[in-house]
py3Dmol code that shows the C-alpha trace and the ligand (Angstrom):
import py3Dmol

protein = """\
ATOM      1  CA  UNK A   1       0.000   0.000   0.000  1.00  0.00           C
ATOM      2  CA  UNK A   2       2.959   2.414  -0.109  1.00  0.00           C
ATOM      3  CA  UNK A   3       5.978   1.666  -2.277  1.00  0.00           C
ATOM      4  CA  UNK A   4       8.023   4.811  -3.718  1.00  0.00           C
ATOM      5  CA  UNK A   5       8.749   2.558  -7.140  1.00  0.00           C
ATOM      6  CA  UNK A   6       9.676   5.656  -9.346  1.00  0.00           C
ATOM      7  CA  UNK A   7      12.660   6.464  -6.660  1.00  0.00           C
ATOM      8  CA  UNK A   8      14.275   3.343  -7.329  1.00  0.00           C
ATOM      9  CA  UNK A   9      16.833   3.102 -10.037  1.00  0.00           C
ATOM     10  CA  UNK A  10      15.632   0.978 -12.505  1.00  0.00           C
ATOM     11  CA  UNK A  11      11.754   1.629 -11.707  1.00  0.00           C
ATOM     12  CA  UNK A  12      10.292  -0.704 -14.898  1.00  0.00           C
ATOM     13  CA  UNK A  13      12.644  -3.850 -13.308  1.00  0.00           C
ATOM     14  CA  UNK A  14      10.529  -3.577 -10.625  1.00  0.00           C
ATOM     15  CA  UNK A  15       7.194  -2.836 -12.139  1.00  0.00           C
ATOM     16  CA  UNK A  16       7.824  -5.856 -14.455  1.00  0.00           C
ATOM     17  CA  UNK A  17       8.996  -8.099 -11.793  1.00  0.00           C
ATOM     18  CA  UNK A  18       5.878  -7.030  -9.563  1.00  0.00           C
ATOM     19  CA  UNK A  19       3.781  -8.100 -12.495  1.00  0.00           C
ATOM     20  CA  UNK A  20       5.509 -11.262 -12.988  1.00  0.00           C
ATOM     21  CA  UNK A  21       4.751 -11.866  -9.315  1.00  0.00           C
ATOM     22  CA  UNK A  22       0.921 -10.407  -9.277  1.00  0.00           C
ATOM     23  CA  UNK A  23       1.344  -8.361  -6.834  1.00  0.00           C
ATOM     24  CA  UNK A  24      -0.744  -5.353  -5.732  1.00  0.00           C
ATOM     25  CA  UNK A  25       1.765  -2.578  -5.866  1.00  0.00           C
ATOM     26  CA  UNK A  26       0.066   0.983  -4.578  1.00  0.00           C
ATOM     27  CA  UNK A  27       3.033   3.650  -6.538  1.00  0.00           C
ATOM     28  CA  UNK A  28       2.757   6.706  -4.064  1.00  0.00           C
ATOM     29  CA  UNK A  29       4.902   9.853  -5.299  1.00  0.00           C
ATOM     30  CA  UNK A  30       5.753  12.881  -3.379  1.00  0.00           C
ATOM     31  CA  UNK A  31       5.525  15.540  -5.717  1.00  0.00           C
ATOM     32  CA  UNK A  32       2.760  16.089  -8.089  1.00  0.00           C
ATOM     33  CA  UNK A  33       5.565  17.088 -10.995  1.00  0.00           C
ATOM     34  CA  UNK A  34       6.095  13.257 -10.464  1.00  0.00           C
ATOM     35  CA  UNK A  35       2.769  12.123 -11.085  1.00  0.00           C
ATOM     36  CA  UNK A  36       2.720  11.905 -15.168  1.00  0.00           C
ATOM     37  CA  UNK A  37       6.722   9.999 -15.130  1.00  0.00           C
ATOM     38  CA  UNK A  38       5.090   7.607 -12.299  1.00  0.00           C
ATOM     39  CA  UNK A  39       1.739   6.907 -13.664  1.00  0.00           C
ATOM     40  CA  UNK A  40       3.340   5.712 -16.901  1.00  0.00           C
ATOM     41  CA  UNK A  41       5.161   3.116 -15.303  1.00  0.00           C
ATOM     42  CA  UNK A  42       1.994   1.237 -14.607  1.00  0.00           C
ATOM     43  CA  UNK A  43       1.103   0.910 -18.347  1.00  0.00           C
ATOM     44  CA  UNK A  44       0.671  -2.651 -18.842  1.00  0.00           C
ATOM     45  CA  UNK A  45       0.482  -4.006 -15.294  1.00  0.00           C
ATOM     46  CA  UNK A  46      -3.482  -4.616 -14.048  1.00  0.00           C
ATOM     47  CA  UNK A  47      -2.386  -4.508  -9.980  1.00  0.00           C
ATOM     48  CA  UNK A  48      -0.092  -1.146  -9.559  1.00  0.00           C
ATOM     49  CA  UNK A  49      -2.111   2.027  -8.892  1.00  0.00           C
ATOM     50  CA  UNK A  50      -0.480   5.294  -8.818  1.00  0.00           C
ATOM     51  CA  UNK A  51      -1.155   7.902  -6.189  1.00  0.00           C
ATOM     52  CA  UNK A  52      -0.995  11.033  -6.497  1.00  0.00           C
ATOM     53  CA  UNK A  53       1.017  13.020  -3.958  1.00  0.00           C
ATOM     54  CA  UNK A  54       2.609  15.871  -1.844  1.00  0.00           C
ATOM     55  CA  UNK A  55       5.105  14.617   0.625  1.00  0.00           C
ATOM     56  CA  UNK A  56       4.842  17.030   3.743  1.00  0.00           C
ATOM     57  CA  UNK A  57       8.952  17.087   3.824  1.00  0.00           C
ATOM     58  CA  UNK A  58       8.536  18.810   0.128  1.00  0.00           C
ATOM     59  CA  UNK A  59       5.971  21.031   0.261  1.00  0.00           C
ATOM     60  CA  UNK A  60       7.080  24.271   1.693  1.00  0.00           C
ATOM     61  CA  UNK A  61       9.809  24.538  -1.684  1.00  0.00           C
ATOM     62  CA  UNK A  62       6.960  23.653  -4.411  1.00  0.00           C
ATOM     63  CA  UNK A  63       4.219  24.817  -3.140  1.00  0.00           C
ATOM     64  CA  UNK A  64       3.142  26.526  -6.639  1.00  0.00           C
ATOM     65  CA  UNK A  65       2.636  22.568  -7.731  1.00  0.00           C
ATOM     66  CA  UNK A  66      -0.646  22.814  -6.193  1.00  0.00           C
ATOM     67  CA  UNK A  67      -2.058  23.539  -9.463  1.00  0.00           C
ATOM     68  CA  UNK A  68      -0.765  20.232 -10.901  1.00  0.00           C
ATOM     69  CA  UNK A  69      -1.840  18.675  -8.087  1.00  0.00           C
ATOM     70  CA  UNK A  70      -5.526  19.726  -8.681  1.00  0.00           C
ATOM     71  CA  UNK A  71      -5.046  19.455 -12.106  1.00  0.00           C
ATOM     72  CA  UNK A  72      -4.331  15.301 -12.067  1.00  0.00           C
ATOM     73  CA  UNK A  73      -6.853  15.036  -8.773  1.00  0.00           C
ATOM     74  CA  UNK A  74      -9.694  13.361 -11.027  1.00  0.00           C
ATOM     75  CA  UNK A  75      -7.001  11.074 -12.693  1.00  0.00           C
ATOM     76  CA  UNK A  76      -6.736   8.546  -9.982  1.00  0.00           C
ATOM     77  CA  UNK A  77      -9.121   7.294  -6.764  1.00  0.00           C
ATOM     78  CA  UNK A  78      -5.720   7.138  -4.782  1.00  0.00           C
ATOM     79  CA  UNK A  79      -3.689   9.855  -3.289  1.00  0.00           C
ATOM     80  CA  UNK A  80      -0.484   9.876  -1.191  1.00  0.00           C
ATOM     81  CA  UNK A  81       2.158  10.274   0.075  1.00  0.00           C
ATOM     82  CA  UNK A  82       0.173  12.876   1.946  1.00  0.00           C
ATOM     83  CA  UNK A  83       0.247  14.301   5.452  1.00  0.00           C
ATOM     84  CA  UNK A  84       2.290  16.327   7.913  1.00  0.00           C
ATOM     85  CA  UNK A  85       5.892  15.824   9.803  1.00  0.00           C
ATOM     86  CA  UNK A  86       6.775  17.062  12.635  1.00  0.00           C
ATOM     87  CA  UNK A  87       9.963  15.717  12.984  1.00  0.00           C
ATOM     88  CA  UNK A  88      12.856  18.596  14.020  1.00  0.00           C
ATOM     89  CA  UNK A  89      13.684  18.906  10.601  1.00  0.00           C
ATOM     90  CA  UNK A  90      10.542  20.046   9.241  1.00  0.00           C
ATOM     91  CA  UNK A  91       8.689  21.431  12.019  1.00  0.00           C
ATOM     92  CA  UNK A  92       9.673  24.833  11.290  1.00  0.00           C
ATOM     93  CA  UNK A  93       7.245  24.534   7.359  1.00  0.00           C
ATOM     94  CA  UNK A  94       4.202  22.903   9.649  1.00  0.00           C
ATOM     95  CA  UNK A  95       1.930  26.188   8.705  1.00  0.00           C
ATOM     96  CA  UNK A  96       2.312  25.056   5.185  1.00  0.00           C
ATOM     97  CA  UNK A  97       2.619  22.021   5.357  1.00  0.00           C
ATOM     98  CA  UNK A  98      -1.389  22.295   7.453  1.00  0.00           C
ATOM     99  CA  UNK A  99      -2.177  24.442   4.606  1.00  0.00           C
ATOM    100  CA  UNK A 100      -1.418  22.017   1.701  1.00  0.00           C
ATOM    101  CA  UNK A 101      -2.889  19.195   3.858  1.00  0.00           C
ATOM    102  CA  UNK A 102      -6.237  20.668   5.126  1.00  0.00           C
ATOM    103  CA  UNK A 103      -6.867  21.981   1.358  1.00  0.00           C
ATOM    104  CA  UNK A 104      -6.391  18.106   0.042  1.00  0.00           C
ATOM    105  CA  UNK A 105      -8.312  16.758   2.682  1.00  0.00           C
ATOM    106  CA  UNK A 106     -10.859  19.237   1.842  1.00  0.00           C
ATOM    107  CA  UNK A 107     -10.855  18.100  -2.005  1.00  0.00           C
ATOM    108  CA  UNK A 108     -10.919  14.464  -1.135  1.00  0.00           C
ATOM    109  CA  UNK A 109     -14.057  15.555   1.154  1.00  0.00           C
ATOM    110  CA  UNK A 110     -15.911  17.243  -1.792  1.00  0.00           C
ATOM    111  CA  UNK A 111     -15.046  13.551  -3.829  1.00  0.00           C
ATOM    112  CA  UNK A 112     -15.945  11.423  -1.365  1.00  0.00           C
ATOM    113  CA  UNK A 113     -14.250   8.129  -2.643  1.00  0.00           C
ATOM    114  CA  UNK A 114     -10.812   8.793  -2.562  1.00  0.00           C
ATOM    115  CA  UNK A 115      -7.890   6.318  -0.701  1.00  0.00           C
ATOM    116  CA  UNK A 116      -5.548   8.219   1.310  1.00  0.00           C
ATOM    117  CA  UNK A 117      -1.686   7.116   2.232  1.00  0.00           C
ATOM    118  CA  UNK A 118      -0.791   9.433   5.502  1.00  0.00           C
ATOM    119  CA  UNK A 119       2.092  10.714   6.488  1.00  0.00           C
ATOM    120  CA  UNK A 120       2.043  11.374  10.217  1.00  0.00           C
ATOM    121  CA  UNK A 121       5.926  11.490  11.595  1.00  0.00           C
ATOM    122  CA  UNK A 122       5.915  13.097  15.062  1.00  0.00           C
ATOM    123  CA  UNK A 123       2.427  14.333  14.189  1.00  0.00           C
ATOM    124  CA  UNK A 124      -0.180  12.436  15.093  1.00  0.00           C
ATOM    125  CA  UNK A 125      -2.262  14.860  17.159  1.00  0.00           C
ATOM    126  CA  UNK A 126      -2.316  17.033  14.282  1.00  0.00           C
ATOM    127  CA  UNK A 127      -3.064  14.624  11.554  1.00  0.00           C
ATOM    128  CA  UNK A 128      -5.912  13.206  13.787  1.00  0.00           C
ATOM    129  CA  UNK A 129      -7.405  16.287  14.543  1.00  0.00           C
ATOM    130  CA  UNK A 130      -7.135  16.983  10.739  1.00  0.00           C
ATOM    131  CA  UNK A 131      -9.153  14.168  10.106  1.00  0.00           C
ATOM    132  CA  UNK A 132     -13.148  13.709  10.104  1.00  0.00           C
ATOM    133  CA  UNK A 133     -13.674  10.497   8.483  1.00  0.00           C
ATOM    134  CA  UNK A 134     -15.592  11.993   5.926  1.00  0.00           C
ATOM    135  CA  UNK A 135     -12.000  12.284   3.731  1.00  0.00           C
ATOM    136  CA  UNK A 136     -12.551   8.802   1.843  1.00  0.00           C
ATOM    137  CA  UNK A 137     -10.591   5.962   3.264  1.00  0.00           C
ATOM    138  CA  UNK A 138      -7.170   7.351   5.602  1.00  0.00           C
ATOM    139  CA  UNK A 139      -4.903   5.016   5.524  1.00  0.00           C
ATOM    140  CA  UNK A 140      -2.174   5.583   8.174  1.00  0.00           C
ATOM    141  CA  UNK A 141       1.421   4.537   6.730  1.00  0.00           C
ATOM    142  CA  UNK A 142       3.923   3.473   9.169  1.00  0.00           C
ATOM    143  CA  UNK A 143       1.810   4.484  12.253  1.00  0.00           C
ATOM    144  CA  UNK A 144       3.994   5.665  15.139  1.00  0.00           C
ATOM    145  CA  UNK A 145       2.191   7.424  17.588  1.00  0.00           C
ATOM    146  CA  UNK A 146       0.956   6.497  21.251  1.00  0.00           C
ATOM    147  CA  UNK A 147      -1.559   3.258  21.844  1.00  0.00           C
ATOM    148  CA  UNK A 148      -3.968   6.158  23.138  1.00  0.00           C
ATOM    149  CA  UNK A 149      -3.451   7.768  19.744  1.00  0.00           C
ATOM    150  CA  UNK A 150      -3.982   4.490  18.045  1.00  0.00           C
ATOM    151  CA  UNK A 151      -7.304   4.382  19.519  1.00  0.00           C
ATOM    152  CA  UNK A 152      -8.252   7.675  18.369  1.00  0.00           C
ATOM    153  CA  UNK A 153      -7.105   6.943  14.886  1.00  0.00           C
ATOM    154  CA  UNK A 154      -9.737   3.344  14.991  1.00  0.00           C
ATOM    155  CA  UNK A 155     -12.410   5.494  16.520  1.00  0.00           C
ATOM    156  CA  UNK A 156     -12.222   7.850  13.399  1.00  0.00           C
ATOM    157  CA  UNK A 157     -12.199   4.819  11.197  1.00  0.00           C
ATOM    158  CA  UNK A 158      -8.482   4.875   9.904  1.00  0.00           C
ATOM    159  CA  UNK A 159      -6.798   1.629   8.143  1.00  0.00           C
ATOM    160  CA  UNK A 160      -3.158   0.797   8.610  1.00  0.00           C
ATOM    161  CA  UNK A 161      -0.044   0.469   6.687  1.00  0.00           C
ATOM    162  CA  UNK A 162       2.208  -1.725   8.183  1.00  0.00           C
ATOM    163  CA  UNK A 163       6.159  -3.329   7.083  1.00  0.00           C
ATOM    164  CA  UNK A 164       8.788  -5.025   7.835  1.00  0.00           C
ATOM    165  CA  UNK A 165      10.524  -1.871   8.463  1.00  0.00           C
ATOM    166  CA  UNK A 166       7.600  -0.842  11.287  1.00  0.00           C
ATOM    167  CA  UNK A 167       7.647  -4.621  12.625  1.00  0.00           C
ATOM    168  CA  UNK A 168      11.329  -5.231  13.372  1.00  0.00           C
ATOM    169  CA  UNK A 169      10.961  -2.945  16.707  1.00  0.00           C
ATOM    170  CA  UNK A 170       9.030  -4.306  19.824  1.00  0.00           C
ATOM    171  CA  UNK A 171       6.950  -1.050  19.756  1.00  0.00           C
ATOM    172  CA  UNK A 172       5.752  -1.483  16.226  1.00  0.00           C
ATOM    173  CA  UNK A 173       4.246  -4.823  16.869  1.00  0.00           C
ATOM    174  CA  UNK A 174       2.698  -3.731  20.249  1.00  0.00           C
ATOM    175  CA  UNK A 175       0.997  -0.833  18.118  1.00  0.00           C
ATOM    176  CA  UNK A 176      -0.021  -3.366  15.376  1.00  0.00           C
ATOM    177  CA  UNK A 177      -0.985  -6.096  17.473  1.00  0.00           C
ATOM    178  CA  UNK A 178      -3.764  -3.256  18.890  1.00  0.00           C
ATOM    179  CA  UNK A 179      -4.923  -2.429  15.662  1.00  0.00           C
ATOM    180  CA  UNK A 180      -8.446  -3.824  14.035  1.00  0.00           C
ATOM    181  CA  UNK A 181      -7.672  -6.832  12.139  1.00  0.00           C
ATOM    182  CA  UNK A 182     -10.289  -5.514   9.127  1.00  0.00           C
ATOM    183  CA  UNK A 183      -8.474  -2.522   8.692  1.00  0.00           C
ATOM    184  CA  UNK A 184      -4.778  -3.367   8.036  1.00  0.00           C
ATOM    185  CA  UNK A 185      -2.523  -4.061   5.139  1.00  0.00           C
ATOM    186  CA  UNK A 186       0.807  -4.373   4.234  1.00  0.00           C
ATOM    187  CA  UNK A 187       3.499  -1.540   2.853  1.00  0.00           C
ATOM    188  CA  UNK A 188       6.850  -1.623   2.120  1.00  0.00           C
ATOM    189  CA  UNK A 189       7.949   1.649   2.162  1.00  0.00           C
ATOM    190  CA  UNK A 190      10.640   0.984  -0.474  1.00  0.00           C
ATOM    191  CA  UNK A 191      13.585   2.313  -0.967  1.00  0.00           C
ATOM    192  CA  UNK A 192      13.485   3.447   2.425  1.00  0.00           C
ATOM    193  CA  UNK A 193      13.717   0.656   4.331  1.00  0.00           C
ATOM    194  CA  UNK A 194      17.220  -1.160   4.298  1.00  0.00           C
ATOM    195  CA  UNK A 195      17.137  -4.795   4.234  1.00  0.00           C
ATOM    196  CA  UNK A 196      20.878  -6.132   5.336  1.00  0.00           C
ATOM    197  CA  UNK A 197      23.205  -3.753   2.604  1.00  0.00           C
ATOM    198  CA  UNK A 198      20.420  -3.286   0.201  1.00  0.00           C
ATOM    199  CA  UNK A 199      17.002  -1.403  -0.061  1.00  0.00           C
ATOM    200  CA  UNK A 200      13.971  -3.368   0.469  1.00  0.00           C
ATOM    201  CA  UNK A 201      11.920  -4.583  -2.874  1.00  0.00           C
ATOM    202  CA  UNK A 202       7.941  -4.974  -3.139  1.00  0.00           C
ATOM    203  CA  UNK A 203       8.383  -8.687  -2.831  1.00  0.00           C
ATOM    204  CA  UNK A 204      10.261  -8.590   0.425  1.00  0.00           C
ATOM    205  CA  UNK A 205       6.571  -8.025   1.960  1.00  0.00           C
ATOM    206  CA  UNK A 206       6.499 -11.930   2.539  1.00  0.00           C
ATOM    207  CA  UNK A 207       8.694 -11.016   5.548  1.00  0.00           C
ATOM    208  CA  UNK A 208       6.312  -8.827   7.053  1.00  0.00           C
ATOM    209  CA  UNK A 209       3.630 -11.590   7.090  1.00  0.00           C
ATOM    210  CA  UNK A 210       6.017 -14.093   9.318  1.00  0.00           C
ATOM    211  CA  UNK A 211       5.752 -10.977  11.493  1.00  0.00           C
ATOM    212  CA  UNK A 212       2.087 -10.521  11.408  1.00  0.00           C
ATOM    213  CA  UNK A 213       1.398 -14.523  11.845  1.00  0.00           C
ATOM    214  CA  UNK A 214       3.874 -14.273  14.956  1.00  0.00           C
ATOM    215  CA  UNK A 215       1.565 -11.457  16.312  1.00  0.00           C
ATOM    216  CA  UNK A 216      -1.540 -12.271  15.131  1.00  0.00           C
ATOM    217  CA  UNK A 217      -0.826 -15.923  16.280  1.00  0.00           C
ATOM    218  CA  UNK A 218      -2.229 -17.434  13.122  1.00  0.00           C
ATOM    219  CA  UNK A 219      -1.106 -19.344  10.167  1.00  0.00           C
ATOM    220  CA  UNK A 220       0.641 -17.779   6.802  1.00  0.00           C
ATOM    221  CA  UNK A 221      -2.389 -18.548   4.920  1.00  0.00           C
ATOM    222  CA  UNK A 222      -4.696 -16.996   7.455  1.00  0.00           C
ATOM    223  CA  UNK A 223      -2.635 -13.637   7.749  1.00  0.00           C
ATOM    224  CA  UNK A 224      -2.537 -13.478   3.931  1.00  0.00           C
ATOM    225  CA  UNK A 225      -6.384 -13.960   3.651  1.00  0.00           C
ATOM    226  CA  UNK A 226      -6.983 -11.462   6.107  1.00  0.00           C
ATOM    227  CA  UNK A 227      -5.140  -8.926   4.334  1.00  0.00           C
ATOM    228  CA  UNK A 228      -6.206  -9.566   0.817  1.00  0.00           C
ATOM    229  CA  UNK A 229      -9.608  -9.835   2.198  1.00  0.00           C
ATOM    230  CA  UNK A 230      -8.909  -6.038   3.394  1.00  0.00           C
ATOM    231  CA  UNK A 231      -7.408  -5.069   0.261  1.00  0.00           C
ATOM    232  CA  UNK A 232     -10.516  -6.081  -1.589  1.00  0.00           C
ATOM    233  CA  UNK A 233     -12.660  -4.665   0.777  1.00  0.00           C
ATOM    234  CA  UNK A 234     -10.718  -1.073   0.055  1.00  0.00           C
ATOM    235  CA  UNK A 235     -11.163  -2.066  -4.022  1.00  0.00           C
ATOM    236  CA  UNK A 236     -14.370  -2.614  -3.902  1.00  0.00           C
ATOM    237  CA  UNK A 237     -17.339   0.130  -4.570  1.00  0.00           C
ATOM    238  CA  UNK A 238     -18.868  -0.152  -1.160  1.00  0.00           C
ATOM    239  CA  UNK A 239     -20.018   3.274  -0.092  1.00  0.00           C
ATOM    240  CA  UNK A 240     -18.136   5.712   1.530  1.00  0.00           C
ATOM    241  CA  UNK A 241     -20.170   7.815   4.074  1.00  0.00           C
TER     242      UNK A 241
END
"""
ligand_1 = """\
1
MN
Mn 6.939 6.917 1.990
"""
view = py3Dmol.view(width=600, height=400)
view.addModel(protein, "pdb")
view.setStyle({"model": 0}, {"cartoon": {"style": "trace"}})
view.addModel(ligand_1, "xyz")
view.setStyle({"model": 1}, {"stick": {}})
view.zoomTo()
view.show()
């Protein structure tokens, strides 16, 4: 549900490869300048779907994109990477980054159908309050907030993200072992997660369900149906209030 496959270097190994494997790949970009180069990548494949994006860490230097942004909004039913960071890097652009965030959420309100991949880095509070449920589907990547924020985020009806790069720490699986079974699927977060010397691929996601059967205390098969279940649950036309 969140793989940046245009920042790779060879992106079409890895959209071929994907399709090889039939894999559902969901392309998030960060920029909407990057939304024409990434969407063409999926020509050809039936399970990647581009999203169209504005990374919060990006916005404050391109804010002017906002015009592409709106201009491509109609193109596609899923949008991210999206969201705020509050991390000390990029606290100081929050007002614009809130800006650029409310506005989207705004436009995803007016659709109504849209599927949202969240940014929320040292955030949460403000991405949650932000949020009203009436945005589409929010789909929280790489949740790292408190368990009382966690609760918050189910009571407003957020899904999950979740990878092998969230699992490896005790405090990601606490947080994922509280969160509603219906409402979770599975992200790599490539490039950005490091797997030994190299970058993590879409197809290194079958590590992340050994982690989810060892929490979930289940079998492979069962944690795979669960999530698939989920995707096609998030596919399907079933109506958004
Ligand atoms: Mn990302």
């Amino acid at each position: 549900m969140h793989c940046h496959i245009d920042l790779y270097p060879h992106p079409h190994a890895i959209v071929k490869e994907c399709s090889r494997q039939g894999m559902f790949v969901l392309s998030v970009t960060t920029t909407p300048k990057a939304w024409e180069g990434t969407k063409a990548l999926e020509v050809g494949s039936k399970n990647i779907f581009t999203a169209l994006g504005f990374h919060p860490q990006l916005v404050h230097e391109r804010e002017a994109e906002m015009q592409l942004f709106e201009r491509f909004f109609d193109s596609t039913r899923y949008i991210g990477e999206i969201g705020l960071d509050g991390s000390k890097e990029f606290r100081k652009y929050i007002a614009v980054q809130s800006k650029i965030f409310k506005y989207i959420l705004c436009m995803a309100r007016e659709d109504g159908r849209k599927v949202l991949s969240i940014h929320s880095r040292d955030s949460t509070d403000l991405v949650l309050n932000e949020l009203d449920g009436r945005e589409g589907i929010s789909i929280l990547h790489w949740f790292s907030g408190t368990k009382a924020q966690l609760a918050e985020a189910v009571e407003k009806g957020c899904w999950f993200s979740v990878g092998p790069g969230q699992l490896r720490t005790n405090k990601g699986k606490e947080l994922f072992r509280l969160m509603p079974r219906n409402r979770v699927l599975t992200e790599t977060d490539g490039p950005f997660v490091e797997m030994g010397d190299r970058s993590i691929l879409p197809w290194d996601i079958k590590d992340c369900i050994l982690d989810i059967c060892q929490v979930w205390k289940c079998s492979e098969q069962e944690a795979v149906m669960q999530v698939l279940n989920n995707l096609h649950k998030l596919q399907s036309n079933f109506s958004l209030k």
